[in-house]
Structure formats: C-alpha cells, structure tokens
N, CA, C and O of each residue as an XYZ file, in Angstrom:
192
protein
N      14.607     -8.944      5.355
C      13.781    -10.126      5.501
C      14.198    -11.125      4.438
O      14.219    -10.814      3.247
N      14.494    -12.205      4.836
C      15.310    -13.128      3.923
C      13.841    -14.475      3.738
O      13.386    -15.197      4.625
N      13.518    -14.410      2.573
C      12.466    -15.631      2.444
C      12.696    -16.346      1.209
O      13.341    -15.671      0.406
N      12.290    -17.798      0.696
C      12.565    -18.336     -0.318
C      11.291    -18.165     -1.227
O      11.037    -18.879     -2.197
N      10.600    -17.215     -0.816
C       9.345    -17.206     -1.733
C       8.419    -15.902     -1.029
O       8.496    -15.507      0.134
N       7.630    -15.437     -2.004
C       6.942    -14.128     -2.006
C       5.857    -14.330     -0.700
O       5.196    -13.335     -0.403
N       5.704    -15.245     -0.121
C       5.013    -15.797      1.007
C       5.459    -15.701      2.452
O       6.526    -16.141      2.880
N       4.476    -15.042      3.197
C       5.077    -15.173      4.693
C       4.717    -15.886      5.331
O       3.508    -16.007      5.530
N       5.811    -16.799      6.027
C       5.379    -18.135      6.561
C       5.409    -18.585      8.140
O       4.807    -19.425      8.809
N       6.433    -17.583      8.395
C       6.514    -17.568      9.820
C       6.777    -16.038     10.650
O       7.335    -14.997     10.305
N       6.048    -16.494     11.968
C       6.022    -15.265     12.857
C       7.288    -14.435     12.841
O       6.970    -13.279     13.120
N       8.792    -14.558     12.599
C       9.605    -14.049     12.780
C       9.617    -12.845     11.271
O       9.947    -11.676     11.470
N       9.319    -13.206     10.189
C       9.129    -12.414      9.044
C       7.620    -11.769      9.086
O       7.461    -10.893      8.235
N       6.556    -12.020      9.863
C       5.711    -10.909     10.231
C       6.267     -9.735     10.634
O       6.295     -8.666     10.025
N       6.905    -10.133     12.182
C       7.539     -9.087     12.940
C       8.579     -8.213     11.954
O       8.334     -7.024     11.748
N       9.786     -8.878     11.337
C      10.253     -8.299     10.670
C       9.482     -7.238      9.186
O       9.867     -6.260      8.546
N       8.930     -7.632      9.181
C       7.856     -7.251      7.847
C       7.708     -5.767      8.509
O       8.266     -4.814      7.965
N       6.859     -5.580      9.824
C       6.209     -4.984     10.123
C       7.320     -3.651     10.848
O       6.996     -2.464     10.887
N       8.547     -4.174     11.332
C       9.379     -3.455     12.020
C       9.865     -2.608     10.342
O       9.986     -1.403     10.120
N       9.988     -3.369      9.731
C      10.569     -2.580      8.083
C       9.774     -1.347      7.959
O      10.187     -0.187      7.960
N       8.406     -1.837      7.839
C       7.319     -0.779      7.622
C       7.419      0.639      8.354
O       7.421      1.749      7.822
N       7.508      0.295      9.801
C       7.623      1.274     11.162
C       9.175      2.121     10.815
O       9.230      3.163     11.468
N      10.523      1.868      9.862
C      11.341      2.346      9.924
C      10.776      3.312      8.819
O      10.747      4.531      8.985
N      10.216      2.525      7.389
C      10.078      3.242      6.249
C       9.007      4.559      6.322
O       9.063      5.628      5.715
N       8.104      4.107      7.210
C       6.974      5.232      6.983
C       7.182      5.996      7.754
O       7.749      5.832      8.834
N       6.484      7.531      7.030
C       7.064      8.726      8.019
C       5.675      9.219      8.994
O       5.533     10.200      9.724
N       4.818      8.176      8.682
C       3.552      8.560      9.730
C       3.002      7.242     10.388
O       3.167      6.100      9.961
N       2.269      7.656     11.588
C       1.591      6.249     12.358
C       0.510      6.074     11.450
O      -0.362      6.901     11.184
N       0.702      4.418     10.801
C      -0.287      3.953     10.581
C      -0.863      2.882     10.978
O       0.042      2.219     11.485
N      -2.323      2.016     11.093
C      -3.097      0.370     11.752
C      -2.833      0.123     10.571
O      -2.571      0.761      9.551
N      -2.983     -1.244     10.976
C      -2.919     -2.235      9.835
C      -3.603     -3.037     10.451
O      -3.417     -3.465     11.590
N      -4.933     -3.420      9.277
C      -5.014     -5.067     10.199
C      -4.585     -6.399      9.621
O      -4.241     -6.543      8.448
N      -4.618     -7.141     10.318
C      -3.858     -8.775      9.845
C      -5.187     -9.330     10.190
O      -5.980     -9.094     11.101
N      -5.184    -10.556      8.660
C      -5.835    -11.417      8.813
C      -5.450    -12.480      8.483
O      -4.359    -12.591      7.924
N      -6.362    -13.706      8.779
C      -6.273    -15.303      8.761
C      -4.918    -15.332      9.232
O      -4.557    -14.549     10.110
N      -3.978    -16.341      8.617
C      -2.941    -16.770      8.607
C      -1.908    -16.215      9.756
O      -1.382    -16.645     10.783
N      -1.931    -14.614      8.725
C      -1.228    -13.329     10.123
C      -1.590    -13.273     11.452
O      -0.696    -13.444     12.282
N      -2.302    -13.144     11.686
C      -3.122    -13.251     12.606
C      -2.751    -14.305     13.616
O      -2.412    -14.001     14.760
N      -2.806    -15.333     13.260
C      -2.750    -16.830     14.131
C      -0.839    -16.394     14.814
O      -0.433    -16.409     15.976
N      -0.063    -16.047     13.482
C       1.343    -16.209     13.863
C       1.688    -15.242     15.089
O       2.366    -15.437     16.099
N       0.841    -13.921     14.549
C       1.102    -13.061     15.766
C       0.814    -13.348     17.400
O       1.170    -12.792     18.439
N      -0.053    -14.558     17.060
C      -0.845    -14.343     18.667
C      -0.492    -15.779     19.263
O      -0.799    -16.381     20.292
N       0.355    -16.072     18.057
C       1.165    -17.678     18.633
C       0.510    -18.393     18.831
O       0.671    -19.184     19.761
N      -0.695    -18.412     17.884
C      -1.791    -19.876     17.999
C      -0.883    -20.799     16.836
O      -0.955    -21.996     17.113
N      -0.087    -20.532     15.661
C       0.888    -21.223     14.941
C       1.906    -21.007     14.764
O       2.190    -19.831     14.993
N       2.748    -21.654     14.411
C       4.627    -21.606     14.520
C       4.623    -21.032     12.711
O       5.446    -20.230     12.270
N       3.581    -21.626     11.944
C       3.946    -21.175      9.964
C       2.877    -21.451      9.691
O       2.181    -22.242     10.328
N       2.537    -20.831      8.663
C       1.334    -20.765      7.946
C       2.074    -21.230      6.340
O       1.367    -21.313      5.335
C-alpha cells in the first residue's frame, strides 16, 4: 500500500489495507469500519 501519509484516503487503499490483513492473519476475523471507511466502501465517496 503506497500512501504519502499515515492516512487512508481513498477506497483503493481500504481494499488494499484489508486484502493485506486477510493474507497476514491466520484466522477469520469482522472488523467494523466507521465514518469515513465506511462511506469509501459503499461508494457514497471517491476520498475522505
């Protein structure tokens, strides 16, 4: 995940964020997303 700052700003580094997670962990875990996350995932915004 390539970003210019400790901040996630757009839907494409959610997904990536989250696909990282799904490689690293060795068990199913939820997560929930809020505010910001949230909006990017469900494509109500392009960046937060």
């Amino acid at each position: 995940m390539i970003s210019s700052s400790n901040k996630i700003s757009r839907r494409e580094e959610v997904s990536e964020l989250l696909d990282l997670l799904g490689r690293v962990l060795e068990r199913r875990v939820e997560a929930l997303l809020i505010s910001g996350a949230v909006m990017l995932e469900l494509g109500l915004k392009d960046a937060t």
